[in-house]
Biopython code that builds the backbone (N, CA, C, O; Angstrom):
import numpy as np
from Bio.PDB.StructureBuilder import StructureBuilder

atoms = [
    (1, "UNK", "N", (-9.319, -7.052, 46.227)),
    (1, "UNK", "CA", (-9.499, -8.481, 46.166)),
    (1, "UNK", "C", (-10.950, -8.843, 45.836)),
    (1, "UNK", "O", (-11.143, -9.876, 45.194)),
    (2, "UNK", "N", (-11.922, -8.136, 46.191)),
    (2, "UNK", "CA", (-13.227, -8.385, 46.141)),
    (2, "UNK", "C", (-13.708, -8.125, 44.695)),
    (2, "UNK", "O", (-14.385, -8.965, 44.102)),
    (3, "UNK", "N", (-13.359, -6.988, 44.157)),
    (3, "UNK", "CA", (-13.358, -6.979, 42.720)),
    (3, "UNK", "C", (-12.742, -7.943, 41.621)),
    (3, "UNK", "O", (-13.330, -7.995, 40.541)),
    (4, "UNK", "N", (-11.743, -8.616, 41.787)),
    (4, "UNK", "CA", (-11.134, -9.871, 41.284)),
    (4, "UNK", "C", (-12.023, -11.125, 41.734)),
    (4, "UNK", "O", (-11.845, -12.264, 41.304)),
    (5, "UNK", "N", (-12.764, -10.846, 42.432)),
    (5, "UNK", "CA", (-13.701, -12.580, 42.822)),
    (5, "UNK", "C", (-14.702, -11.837, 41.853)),
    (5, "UNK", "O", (-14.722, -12.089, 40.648)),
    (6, "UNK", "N", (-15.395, -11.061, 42.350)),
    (6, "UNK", "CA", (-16.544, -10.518, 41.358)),
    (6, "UNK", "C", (-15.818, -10.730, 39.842)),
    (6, "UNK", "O", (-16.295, -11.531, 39.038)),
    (7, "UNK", "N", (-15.273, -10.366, 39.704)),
    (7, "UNK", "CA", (-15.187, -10.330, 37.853)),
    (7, "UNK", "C", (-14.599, -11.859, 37.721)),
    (7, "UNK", "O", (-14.870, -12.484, 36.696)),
    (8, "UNK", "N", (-13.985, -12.325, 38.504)),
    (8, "UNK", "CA", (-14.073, -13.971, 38.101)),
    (8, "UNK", "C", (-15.327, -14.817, 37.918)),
    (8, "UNK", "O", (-15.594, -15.685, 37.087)),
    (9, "UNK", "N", (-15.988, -14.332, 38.898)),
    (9, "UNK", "CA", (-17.678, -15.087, 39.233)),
    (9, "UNK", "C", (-18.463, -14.939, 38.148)),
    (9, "UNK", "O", (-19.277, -15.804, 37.825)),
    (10, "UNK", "N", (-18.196, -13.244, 37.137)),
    (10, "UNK", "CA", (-18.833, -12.900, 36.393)),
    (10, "UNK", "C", (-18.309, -13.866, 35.007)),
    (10, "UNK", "O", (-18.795, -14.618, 34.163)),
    (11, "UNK", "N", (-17.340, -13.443, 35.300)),
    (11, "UNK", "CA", (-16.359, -14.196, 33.854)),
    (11, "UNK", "C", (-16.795, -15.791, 33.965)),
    (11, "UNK", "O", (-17.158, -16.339, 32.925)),
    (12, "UNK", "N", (-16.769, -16.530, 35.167)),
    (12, "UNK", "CA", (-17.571, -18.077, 34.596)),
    (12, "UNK", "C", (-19.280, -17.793, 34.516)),
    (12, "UNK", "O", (-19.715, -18.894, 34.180)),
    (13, "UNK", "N", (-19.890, -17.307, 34.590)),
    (13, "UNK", "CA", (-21.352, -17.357, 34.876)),
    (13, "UNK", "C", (-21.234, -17.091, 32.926)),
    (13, "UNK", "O", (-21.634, -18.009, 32.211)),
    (14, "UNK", "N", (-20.782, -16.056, 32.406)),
    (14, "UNK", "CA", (-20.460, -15.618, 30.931)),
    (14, "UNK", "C", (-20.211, -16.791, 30.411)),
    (14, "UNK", "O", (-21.231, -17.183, 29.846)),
    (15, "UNK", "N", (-19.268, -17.621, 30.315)),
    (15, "UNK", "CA", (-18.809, -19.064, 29.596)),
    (15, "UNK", "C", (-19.280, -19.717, 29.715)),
    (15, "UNK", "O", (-19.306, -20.593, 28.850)),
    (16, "UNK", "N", (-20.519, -19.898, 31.624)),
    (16, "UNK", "CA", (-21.450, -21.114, 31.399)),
    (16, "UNK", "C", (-22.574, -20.554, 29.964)),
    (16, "UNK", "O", (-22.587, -21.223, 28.931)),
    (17, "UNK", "N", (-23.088, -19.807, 30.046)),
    (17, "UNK", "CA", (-23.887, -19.228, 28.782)),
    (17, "UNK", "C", (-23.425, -19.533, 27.720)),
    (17, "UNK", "O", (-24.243, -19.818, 26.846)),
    (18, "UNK", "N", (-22.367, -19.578, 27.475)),
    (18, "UNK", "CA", (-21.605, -19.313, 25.930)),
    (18, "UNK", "C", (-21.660, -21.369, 25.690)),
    (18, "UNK", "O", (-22.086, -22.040, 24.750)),
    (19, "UNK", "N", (-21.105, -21.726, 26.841)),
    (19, "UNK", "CA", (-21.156, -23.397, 26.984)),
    (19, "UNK", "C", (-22.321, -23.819, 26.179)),
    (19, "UNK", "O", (-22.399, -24.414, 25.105)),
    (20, "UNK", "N", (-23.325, -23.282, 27.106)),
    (20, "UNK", "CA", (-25.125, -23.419, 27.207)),
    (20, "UNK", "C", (-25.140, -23.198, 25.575)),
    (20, "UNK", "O", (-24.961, -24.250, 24.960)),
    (21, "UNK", "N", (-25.283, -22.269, 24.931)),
    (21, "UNK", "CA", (-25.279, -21.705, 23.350)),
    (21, "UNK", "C", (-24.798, -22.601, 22.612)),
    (21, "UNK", "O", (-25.580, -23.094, 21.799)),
    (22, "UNK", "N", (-23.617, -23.023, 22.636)),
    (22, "UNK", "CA", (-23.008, -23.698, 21.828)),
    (22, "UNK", "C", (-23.731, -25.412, 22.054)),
    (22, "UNK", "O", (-24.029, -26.027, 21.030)),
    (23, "UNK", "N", (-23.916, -25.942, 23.158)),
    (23, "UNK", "CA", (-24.984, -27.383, 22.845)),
    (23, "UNK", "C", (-25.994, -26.854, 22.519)),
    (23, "UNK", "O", (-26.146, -27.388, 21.420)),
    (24, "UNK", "N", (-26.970, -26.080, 22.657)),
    (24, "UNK", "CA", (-28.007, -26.031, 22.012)),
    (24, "UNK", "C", (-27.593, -25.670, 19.976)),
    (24, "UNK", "O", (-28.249, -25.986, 18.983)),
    (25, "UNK", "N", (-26.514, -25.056, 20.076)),
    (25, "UNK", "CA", (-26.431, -25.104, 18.790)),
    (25, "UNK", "C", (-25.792, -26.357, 17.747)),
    (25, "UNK", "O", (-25.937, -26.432, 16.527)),
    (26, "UNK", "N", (-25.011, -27.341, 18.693)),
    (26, "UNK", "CA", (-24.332, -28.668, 18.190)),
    (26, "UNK", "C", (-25.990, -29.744, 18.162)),
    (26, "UNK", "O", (-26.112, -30.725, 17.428)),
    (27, "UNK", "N", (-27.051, -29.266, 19.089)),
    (27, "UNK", "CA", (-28.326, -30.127, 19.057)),
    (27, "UNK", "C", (-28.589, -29.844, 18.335)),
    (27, "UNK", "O", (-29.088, -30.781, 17.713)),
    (28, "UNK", "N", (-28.663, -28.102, 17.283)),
    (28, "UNK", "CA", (-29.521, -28.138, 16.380)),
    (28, "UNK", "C", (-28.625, -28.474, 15.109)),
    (28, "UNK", "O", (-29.249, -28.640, 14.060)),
    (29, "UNK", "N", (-27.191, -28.600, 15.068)),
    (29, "UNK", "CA", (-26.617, -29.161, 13.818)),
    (29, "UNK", "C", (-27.095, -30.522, 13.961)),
    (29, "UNK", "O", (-27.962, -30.762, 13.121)),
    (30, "UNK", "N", (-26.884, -31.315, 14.584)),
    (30, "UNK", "CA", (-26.963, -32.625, 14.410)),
    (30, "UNK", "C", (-28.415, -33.011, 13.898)),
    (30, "UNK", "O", (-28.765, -34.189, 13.977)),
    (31, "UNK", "N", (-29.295, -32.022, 13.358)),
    (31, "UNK", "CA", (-30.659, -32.894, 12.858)),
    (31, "UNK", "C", (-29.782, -32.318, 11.204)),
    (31, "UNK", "O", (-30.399, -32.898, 10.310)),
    (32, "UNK", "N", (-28.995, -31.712, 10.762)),
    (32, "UNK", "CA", (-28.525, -31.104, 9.742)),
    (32, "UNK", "C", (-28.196, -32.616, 8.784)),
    (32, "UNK", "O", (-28.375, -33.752, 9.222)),
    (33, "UNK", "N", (-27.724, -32.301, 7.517)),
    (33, "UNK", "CA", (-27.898, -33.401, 6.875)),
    (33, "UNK", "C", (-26.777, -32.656, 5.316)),
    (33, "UNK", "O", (-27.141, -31.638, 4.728)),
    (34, "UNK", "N", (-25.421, -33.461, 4.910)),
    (34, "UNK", "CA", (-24.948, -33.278, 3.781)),
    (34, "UNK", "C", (-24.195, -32.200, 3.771)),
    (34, "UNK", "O", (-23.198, -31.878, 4.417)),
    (35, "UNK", "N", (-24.877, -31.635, 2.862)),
    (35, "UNK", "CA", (-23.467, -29.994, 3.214)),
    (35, "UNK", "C", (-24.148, -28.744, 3.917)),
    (35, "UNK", "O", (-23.607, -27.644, 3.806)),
    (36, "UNK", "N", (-25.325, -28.890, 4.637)),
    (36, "UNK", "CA", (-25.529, -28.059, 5.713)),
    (36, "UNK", "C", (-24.200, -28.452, 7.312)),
    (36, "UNK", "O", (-23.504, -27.734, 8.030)),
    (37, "UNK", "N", (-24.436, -29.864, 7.216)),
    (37, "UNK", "CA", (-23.495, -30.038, 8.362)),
    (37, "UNK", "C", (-22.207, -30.005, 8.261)),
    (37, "UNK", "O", (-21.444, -29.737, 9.188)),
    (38, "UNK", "N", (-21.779, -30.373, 6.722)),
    (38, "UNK", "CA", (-20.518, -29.979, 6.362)),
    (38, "UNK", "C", (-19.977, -28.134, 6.952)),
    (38, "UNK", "O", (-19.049, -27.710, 7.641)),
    (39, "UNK", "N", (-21.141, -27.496, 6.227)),
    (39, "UNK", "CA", (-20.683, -26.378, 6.483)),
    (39, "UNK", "C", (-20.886, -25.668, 7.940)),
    (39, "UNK", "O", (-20.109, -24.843, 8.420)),
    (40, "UNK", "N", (-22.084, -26.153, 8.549)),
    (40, "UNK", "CA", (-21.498, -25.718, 10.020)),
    (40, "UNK", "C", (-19.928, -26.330, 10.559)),
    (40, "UNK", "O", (-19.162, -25.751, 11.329)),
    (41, "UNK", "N", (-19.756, -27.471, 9.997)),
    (41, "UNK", "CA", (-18.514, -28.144, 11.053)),
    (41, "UNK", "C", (-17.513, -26.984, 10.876)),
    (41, "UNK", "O", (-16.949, -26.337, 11.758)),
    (42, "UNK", "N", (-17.427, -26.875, 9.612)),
    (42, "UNK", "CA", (-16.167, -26.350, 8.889)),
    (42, "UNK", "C", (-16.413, -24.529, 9.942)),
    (42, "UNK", "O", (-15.805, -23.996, 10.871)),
    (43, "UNK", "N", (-17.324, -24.255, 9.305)),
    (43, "UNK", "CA", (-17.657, -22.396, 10.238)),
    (43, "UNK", "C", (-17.367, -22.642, 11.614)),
    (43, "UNK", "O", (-16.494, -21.829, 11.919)),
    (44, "UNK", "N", (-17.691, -23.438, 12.721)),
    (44, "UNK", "CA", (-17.608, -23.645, 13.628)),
    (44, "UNK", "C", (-16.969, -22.972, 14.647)),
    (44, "UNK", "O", (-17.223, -22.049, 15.421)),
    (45, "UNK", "N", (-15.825, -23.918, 14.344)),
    (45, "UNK", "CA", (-14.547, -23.344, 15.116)),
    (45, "UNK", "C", (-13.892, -22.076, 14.688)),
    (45, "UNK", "O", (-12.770, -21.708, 15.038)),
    (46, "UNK", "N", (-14.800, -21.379, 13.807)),
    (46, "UNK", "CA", (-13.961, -19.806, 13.052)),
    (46, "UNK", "C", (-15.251, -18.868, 13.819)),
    (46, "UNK", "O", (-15.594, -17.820, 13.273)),
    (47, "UNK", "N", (-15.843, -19.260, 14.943)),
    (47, "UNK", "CA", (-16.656, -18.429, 14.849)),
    (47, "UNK", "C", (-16.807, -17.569, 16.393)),
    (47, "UNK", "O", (-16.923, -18.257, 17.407)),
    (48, "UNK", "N", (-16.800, -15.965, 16.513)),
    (48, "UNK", "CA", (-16.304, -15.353, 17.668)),
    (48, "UNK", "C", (-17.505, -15.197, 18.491)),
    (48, "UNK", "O", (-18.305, -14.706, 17.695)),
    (49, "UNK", "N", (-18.083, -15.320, 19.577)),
    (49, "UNK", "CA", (-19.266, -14.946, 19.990)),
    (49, "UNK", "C", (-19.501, -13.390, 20.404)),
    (49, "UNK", "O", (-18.945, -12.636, 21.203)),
    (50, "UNK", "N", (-20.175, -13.307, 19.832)),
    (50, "UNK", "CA", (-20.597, -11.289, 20.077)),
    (50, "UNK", "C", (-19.916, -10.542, 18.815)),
    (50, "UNK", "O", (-20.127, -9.333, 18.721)),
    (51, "UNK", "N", (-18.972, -11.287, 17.665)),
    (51, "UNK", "CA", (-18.404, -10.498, 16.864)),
    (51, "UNK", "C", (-19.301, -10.790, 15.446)),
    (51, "UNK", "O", (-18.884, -11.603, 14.621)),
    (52, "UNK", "N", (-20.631, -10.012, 15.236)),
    (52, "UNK", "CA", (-21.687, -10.439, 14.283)),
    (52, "UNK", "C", (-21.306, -10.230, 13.032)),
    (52, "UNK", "O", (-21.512, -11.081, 12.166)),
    (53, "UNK", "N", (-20.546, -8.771, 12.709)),
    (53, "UNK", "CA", (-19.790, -8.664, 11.658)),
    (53, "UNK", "C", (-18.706, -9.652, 11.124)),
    (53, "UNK", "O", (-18.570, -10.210, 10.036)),
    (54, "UNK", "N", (-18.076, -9.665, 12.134)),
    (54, "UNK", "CA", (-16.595, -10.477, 11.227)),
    (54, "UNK", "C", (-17.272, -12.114, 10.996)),
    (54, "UNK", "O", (-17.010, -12.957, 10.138)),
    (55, "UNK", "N", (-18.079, -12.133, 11.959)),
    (55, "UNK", "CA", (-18.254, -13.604, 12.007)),
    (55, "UNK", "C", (-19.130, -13.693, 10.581)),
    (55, "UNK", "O", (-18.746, -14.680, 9.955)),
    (56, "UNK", "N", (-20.060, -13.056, 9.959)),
    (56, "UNK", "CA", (-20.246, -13.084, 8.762)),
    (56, "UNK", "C", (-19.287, -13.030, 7.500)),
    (56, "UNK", "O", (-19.490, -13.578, 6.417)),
    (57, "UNK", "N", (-18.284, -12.313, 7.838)),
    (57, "UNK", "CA", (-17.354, -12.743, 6.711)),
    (57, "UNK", "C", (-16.671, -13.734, 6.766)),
    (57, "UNK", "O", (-16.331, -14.241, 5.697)),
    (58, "UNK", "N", (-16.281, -14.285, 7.912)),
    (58, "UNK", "CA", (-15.709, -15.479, 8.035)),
    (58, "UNK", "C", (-16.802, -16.885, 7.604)),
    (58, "UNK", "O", (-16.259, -17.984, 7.487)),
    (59, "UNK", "N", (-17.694, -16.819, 7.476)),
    (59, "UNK", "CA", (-19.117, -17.528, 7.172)),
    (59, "UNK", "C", (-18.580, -17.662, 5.937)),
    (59, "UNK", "O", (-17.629, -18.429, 5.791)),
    (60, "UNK", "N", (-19.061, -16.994, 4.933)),
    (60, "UNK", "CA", (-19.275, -15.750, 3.286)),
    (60, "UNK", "C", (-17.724, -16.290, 3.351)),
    (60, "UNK", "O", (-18.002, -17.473, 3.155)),
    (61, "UNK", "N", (-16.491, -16.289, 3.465)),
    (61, "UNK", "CA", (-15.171, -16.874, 2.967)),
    (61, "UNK", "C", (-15.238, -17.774, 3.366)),
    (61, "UNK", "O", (-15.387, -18.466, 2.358)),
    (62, "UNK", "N", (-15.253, -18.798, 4.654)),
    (62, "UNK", "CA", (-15.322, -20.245, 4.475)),
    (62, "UNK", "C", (-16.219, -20.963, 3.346)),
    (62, "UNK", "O", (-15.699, -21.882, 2.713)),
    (63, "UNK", "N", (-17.505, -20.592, 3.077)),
    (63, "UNK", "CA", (-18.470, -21.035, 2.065)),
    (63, "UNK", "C", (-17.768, -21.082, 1.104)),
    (63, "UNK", "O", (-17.236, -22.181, 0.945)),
    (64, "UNK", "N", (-17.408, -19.923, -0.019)),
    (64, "UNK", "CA", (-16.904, -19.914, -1.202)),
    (64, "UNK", "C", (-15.680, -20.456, -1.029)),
    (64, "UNK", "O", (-15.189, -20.510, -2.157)),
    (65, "UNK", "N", (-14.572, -21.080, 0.115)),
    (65, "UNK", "CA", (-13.315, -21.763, -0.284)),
    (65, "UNK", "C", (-14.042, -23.192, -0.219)),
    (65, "UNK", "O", (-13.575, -24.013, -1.008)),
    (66, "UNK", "N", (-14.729, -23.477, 0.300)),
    (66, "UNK", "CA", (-15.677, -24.938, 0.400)),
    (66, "UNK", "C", (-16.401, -25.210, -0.806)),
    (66, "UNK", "O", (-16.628, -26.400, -1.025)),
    (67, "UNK", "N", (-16.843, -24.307, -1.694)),
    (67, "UNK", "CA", (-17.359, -24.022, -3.100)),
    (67, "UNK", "C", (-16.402, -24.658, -4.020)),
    (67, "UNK", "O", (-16.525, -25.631, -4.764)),
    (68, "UNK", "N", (-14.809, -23.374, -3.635)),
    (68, "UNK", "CA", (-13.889, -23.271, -4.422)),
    (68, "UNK", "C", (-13.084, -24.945, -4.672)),
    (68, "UNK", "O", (-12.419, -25.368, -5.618)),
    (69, "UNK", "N", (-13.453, -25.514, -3.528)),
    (69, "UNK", "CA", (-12.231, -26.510, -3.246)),
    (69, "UNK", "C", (-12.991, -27.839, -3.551)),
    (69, "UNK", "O", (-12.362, -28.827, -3.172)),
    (70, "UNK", "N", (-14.305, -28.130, -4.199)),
    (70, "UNK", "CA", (-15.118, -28.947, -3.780)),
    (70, "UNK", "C", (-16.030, -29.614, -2.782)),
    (70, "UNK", "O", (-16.981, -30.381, -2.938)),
    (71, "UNK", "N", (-15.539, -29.168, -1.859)),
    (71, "UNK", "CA", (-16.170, -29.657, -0.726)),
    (71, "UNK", "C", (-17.765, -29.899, -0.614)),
    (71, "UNK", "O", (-18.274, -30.907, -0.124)),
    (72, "UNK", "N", (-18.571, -28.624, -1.240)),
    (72, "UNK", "CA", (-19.323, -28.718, -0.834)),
    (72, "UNK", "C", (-20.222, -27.883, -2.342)),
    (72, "UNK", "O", (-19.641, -26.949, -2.895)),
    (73, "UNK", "N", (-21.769, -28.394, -2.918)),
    (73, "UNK", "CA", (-21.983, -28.209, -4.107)),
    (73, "UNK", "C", (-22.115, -26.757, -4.459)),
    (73, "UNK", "O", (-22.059, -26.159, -3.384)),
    (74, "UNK", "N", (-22.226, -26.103, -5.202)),
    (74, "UNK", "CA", (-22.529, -25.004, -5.783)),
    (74, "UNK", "C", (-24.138, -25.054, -5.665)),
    (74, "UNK", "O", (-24.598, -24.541, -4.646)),
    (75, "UNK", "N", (-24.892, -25.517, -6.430)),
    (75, "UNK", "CA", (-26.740, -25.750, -6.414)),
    (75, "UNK", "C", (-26.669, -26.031, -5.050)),
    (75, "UNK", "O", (-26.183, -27.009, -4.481)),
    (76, "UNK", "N", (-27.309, -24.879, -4.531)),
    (76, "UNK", "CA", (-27.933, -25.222, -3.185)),
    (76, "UNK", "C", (-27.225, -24.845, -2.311)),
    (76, "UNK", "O", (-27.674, -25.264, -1.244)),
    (77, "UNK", "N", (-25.817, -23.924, -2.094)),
    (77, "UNK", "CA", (-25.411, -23.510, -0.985)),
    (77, "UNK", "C", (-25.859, -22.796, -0.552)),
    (77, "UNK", "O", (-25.975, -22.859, 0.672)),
    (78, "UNK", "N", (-26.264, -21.941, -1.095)),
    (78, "UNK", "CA", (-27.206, -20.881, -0.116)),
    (78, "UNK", "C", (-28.183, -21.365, 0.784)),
    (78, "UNK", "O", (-28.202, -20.907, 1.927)),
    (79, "UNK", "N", (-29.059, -22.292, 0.404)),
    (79, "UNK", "CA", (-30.083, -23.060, 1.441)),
    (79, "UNK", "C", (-29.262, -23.435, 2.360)),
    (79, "UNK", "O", (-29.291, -22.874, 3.456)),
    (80, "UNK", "N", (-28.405, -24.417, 2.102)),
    (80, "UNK", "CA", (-28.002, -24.555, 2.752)),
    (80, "UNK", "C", (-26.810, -24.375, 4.069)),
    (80, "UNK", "O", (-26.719, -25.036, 5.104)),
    (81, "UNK", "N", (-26.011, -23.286, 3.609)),
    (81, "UNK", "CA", (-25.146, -22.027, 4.494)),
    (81, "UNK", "C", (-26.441, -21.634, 5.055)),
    (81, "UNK", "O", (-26.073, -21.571, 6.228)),
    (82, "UNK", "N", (-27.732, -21.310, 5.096)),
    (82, "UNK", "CA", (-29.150, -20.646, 5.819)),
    (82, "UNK", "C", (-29.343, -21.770, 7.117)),
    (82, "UNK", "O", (-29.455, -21.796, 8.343)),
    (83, "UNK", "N", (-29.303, -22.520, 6.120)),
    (83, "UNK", "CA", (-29.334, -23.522, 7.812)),
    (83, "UNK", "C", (-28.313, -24.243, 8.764)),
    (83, "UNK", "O", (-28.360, -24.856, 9.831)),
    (84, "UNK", "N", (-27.485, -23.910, 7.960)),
    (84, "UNK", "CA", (-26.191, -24.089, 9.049)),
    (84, "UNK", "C", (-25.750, -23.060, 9.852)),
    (84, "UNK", "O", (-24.839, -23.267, 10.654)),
    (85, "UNK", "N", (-26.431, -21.645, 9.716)),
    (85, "UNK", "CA", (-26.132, -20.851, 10.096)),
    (85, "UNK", "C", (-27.531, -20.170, 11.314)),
    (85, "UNK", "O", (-27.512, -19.358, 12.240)),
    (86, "UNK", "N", (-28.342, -20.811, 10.832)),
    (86, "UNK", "CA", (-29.233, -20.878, 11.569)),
    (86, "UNK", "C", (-29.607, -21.126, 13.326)),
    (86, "UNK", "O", (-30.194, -20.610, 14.277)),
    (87, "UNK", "N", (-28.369, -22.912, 12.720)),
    (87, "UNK", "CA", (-28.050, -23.305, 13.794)),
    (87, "UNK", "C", (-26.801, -22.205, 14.617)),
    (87, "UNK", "O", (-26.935, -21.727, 15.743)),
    (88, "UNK", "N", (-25.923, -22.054, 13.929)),
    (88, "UNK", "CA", (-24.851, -20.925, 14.476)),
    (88, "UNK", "C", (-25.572, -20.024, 15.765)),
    (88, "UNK", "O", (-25.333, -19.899, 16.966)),
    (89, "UNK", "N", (-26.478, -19.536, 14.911)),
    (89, "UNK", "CA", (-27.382, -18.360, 15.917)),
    (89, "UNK", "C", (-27.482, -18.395, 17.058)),
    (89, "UNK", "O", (-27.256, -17.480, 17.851)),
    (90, "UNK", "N", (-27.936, -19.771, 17.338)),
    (90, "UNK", "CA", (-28.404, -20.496, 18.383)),
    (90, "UNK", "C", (-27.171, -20.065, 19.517)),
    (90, "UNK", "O", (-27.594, -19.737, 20.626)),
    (91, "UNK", "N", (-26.158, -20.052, 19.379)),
    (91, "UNK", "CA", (-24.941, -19.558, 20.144)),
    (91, "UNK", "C", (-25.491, -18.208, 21.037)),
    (91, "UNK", "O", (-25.583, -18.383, 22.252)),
    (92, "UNK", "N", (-25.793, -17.109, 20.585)),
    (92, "UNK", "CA", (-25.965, -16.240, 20.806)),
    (92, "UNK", "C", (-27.403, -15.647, 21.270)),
    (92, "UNK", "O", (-27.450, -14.436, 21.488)),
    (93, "UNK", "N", (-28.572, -16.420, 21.433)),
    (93, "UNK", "CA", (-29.800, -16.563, 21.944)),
    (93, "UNK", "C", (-29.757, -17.548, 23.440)),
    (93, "UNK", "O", (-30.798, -17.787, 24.052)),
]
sb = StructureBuilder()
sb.init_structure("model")
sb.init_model(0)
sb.init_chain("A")
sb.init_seg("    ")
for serial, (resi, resn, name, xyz) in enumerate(atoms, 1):
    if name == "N":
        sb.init_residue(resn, " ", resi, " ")
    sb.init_atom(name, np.array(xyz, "f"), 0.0, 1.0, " ", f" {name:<3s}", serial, name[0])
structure = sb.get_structure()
């Protein structure tokens, strides 16, 4: 029983952090502007905390269907996927 409180205690103290990460990272989208914030919104919710790999491809394929589909311009995605992703980081610091 004591091991089930411990790993519960542990398991919320983990999500308050992850909580914590994620406003500091919605504070740093919101100074974002056009299709930097476009493209955090859109990455957002596709994104795993602690999974650095996949979460880059999921980045790198949301971008180019946001490319593909109009959403968001060709000139200048790269700057701007840099700073939407920037903010992303922030999750994980």
């Amino acid at each position: 029983m004591k091991t089930v409180i411990i790993f519960a205690f542990a398991l919320a103290i983990s999500a308050t952090g992850v909580q914590a990460g994620w406003n500091v990272a919605d504070a740093c989208a919101a100074g974002l502007s056009g299709d930097s914030k476009l493209i955090y919104d859109k990455v957002k919710p596709k994104i795993v905390v602690g999974d650095r790999s996949g979460n880059e491809v999921r980045i790198r394929s949301t971008v180019k269907e946001m490319v593909s589909n109009g959403e968001v311009d060709f000139f200048g995605v790269q700057g701007n996927a840099k700073q939407a992703v920037a903010c992303l980081k922030k999750v994980g610091s």
